[in-house]
ZALUMGU-771224 format. One record per residue (C-alpha): residue in one letter; x, y, z. Coordinates in steps of 0.5 Angstrom, whole numbers, plus 500, padded with zeros to 3 digits. Layout:
<nodes>
node residuo=A&u=X&v=Y&w=Z
...
</nodes>
This chain:
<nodes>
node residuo=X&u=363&v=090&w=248
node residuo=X&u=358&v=095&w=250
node residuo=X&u=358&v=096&w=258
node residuo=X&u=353&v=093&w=262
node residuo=X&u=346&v=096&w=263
node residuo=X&u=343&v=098&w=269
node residuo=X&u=336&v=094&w=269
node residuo=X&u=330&v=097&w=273
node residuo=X&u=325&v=093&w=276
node residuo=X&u=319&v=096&w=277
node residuo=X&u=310&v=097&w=275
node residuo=X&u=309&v=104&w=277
node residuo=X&u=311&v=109&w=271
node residuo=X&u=309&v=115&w=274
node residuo=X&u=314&v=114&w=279
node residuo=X&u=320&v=114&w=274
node residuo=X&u=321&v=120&w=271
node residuo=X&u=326&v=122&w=278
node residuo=X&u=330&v=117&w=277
node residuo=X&u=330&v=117&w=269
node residuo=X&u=332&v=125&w=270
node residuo=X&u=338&v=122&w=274
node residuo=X&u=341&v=116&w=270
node residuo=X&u=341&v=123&w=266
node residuo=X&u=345&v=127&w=269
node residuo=X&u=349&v=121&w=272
node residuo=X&u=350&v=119&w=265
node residuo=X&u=348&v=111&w=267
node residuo=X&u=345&v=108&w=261
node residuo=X&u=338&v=105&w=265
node residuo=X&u=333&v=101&w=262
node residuo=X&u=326&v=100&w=265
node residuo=X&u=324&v=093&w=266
node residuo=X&u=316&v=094&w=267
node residuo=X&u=313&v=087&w=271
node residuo=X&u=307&v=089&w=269
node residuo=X&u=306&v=082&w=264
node residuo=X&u=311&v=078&w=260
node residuo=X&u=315&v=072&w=258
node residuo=X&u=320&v=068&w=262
node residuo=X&u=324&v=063&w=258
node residuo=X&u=328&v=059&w=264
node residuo=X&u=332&v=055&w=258
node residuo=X&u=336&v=062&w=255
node residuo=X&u=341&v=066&w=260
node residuo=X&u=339&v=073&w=262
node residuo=X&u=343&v=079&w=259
node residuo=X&u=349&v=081&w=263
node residuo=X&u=347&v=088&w=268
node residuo=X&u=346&v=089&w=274
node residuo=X&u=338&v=088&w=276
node residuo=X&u=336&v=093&w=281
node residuo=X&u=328&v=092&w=283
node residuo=X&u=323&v=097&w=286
node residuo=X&u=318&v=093&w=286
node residuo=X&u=312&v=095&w=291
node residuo=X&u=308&v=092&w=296
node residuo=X&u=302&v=097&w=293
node residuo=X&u=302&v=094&w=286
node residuo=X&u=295&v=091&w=286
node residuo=X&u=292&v=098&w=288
node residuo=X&u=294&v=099&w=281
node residuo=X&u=291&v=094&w=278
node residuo=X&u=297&v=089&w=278
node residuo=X&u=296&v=083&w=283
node residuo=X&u=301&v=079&w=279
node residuo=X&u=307&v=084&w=279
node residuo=X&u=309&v=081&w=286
node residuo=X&u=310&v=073&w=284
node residuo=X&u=313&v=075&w=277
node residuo=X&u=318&v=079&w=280
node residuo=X&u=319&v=073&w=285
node residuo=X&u=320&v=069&w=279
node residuo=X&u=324&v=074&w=275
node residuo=X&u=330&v=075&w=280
node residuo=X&u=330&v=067&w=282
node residuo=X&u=332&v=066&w=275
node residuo=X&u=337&v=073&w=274
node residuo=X&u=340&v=069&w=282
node residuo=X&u=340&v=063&w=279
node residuo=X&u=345&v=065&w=274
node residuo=X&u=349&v=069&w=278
node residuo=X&u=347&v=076&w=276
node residuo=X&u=348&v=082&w=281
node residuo=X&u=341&v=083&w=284
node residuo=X&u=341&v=091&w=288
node residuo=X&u=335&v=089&w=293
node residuo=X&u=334&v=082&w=290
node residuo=X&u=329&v=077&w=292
node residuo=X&u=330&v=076&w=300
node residuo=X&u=329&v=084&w=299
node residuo=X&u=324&v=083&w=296
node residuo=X&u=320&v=079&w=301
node residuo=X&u=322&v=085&w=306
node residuo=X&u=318&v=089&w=302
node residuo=X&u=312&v=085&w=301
node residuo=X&u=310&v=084&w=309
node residuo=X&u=310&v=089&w=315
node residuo=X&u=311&v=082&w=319
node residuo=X&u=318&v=081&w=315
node residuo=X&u=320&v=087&w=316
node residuo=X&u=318&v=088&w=324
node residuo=X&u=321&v=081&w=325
node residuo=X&u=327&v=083&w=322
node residuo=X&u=328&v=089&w=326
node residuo=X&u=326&v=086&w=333
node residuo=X&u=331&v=081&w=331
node residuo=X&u=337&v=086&w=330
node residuo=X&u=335&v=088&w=336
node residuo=X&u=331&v=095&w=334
node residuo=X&u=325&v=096&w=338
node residuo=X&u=318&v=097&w=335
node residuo=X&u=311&v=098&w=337
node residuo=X&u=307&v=092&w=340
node residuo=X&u=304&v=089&w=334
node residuo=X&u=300&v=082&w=333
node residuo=X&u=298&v=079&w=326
node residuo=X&u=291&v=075&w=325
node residuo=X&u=288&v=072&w=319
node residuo=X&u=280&v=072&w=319
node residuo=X&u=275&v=078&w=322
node residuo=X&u=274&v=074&w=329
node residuo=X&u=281&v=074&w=329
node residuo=X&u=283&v=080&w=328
node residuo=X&u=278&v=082&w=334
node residuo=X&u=282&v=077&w=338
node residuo=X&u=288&v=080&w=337
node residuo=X&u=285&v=086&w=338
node residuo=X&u=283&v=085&w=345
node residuo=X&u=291&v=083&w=348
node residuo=X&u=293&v=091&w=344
node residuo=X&u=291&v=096&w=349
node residuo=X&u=286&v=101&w=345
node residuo=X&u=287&v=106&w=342
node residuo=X&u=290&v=102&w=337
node residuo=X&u=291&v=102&w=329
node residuo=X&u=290&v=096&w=324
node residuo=X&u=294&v=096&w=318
node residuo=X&u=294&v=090&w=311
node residuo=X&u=301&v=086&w=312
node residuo=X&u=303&v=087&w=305
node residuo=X&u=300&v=096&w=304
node residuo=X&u=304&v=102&w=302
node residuo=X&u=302&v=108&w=302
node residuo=X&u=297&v=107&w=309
node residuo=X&u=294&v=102&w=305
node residuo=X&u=288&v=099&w=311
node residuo=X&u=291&v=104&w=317
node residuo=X&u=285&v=107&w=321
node residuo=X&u=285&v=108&w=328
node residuo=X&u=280&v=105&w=333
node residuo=X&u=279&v=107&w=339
node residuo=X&u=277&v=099&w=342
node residuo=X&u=274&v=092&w=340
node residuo=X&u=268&v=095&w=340
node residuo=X&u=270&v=100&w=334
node residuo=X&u=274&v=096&w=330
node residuo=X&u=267&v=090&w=330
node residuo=X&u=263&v=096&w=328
node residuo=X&u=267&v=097&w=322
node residuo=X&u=269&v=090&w=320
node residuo=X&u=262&v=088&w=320
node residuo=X&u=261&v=095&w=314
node residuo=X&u=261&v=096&w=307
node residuo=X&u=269&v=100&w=308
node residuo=X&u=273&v=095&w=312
node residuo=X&u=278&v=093&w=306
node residuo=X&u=280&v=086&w=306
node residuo=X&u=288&v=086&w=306
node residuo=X&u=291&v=083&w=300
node residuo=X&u=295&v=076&w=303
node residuo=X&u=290&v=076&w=308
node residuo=X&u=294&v=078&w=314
node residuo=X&u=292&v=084&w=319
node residuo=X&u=296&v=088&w=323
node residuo=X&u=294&v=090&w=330
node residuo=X&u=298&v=096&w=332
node residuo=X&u=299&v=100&w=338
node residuo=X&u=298&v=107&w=337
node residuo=X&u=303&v=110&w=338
node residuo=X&u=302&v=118&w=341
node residuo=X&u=308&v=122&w=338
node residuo=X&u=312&v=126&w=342
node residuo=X&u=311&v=132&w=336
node residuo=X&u=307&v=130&w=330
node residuo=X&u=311&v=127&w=326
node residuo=X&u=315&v=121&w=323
node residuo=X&u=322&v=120&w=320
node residuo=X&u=324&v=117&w=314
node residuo=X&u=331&v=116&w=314
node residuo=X&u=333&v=114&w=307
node residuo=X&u=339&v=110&w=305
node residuo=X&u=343&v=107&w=298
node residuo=X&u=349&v=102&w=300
node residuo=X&u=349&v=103&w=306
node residuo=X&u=351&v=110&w=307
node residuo=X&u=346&v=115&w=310
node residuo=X&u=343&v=120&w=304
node residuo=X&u=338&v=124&w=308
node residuo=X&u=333&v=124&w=313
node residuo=X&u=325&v=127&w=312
node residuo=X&u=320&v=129&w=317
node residuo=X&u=313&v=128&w=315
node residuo=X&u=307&v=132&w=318
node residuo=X&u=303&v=127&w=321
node residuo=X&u=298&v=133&w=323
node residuo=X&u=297&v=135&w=316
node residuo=X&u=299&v=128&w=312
node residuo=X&u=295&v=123&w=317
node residuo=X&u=297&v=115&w=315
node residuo=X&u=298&v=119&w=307
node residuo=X&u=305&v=119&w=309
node residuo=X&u=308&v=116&w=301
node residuo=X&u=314&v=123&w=299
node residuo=X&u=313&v=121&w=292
node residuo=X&u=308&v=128&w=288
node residuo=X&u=306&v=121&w=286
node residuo=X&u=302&v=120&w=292
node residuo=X&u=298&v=124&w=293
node residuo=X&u=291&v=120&w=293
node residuo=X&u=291&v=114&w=294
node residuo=X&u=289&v=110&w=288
node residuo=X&u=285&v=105&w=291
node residuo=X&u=280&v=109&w=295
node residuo=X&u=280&v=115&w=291
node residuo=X&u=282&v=119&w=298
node residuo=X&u=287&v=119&w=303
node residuo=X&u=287&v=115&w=309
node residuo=X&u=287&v=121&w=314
node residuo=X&u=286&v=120&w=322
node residuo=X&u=282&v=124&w=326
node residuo=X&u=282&v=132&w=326
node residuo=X&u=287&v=131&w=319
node residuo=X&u=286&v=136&w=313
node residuo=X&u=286&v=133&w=306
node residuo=X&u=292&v=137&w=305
node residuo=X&u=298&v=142&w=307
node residuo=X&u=295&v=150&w=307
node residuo=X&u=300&v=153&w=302
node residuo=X&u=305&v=155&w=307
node residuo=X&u=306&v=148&w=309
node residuo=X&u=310&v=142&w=307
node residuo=X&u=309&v=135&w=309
node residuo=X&u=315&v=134&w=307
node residuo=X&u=322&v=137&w=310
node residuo=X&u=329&v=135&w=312
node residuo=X&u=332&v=133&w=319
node residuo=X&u=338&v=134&w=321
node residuo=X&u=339&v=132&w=328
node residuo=X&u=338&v=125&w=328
node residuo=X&u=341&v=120&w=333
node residuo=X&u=348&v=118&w=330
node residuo=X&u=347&v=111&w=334
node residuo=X&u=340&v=110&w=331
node residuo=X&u=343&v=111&w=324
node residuo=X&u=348&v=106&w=325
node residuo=X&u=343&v=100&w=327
node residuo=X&u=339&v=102&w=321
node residuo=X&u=346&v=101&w=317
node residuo=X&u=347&v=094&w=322
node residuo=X&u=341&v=092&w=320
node residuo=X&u=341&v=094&w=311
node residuo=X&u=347&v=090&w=311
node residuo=X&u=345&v=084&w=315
node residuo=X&u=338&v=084&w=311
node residuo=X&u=342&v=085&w=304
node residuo=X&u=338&v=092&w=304
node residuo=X&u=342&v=097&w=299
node residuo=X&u=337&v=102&w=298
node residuo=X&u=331&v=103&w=303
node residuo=X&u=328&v=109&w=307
node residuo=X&u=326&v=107&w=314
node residuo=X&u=321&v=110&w=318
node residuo=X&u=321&v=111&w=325
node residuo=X&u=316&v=115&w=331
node residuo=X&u=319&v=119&w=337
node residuo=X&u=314&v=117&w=341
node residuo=X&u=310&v=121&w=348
node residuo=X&u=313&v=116&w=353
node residuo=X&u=320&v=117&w=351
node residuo=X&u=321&v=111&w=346
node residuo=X&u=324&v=111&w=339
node residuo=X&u=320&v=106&w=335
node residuo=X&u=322&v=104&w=328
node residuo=X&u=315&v=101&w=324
node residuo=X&u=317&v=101&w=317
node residuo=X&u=322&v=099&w=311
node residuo=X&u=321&v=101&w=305
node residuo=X&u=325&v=098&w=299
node residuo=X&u=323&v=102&w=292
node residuo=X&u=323&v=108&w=297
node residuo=X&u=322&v=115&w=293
node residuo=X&u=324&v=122&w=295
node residuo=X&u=320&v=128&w=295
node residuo=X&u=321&v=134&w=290
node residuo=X&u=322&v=138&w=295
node residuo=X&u=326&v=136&w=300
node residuo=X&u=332&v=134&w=295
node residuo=X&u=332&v=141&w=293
node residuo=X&u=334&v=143&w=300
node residuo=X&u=338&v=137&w=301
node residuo=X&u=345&v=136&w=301
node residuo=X&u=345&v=131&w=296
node residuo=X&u=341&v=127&w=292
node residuo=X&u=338&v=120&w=293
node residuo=X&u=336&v=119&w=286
node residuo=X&u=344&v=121&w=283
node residuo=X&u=346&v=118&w=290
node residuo=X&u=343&v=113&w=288
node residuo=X&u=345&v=113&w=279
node residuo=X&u=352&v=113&w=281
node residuo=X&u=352&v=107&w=286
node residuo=X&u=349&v=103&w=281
node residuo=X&u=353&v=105&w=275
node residuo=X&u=360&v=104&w=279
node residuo=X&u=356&v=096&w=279
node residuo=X&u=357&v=096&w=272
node residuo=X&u=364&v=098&w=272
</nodes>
């Protein structure tokens, strides 16, 4: 009998071919499973393997809309039959909505930016008025900056919903976040595969804006044909600037929350992301769950997330 096979669930090609180069030189054979349509047949068994699914919450910007349900429905039938799932369906959930993730992490005692949710323009403005400005506004279900921009009060935010460039989220949901002044222009991702610290990555806030995703794959938003850049951001990095580096000295004791809070949520592979902010906190804002590694940053880095990863999915089939 043949070993088990490593399925990867996902919509987006162009971000494979890192993790096809992988499976490669790991020598894990991996078969690409694309939710982009397809046939459920809830009376047969699944093929035995381990299913490991990126899907992401961007996936409607590429056309997709439906990618989302038909992941919900292929990894409760792959549970269902007892099928070894790497960021299943609870995960999966976690992926799709900001107020999942924020609600997680406060839970897991991680502090993160005050944040109010609102369904409908007048309450989204409502919202607005109990966050202090300035403030950002982001889609629950985003990827990629999808919907962040900045306003500086209620009076900016009304502007804008009542133009032709506000965005209607997807689920209906808008967040009203703080704005959160950073100590350094920067963010950091620190990215994890069964549970073990892989690396972490600065992103130039200063250069990169809200534009933060690491795969080369990101560098335009689909969407909009554009990146979504604050105020004073450039379109992109000057040649001897890289919106992506590696970090070395981040806190140990943060780290192992972000350890703490991937095992209580079943999160076998994510990167997180958190701000140092002006006034001396440390917020964490996101969790991304078909998290992606930039090319330059693994050519420095002392080791792989891609093999790392490779590998801990082939030692499942084992």
């Amino acid at each position: 009998m043949s070993a088990p096979m490593v399925y990867a669930l996902h919509e987006n090609p162009e971000w494979w071919p890192p993790f096809a180069d992988a499976f490669a030189a790991e020598g894990v054979p991996v078969t690409e499973w694309v939710l982009t349509q397809g046939v459920l047949d809830l009376d047969q068994a699944p093929p035995d393997g381990v299913f490991w699914s990126r899907m992401s919450a961007s996936s409607h910007t590429r056309g997709h809309g439906l990618s989302k349900d038909h992941t919900r429905a292929v990894l409760s039938w792959l549970e269902a039959h007892g099928r070894r799932t790497v960021n299943g369906r609870r995960v999966l959930e976690l992926e799709m909505s900001k107020v999942d993730q924020l609600t997680a992490l406060r839970a897991a005692g991680i502090d993160t930016p005050r944040t109010v949710a609102a369904v409908g323009r007048e309450q989204v403005l409502a919202a607005a008025r109990s966050v202090p400005g300035p403030f950002v506004t982001k889609h629950n279900q985003g990827g990629k900056g999808l919907g962040v921009r900045r306003f500086e009060d209620v009076e900016e935010l009304a502007e804008h919903l009542a133009g032709p460039e506000s965005e209607e989220p997807v689920d209906g949901i808008t967040l009203v976040q703080e704005f959160v002044q950073a100590a350094e222009p920067r963010i950091t991702r620190v990215e994890l595969v069964a549970g073990e610290l892989v690396y972490a990555i600065d992103a130039d806030t200063a250069h990169g804006g809200f534009q933060l995703c690491p795969a080369d794959a990101c560098a335009i938003d689909p969407a909009t044909g554009r990146p979504l850049l604050p105020p004073g951001a450039t379109l992109a990095p000057e040649p001897d600037q890289q919106l992506f580096t590696l970090r070395e000295d981040v806190d140990p004791a943060l780290v192992a929350r972000y350890q703490a809070f991937a095992r209580r949520t079943g999160l076998e592979v994510c990167g997180i992301e958190f701000i140092e902010a002006a006034d001396g906190r440390v917020l964490t804002y996101d969790v991304n769950t078909n998290t992606n590694y930039n090319a330059a940053v693994e050519a420095v880095a002392p080791r792989s997330g891609p093999r790392t990863l490779a590998r801990y999915l082939g030692s499942l089939t084992a």
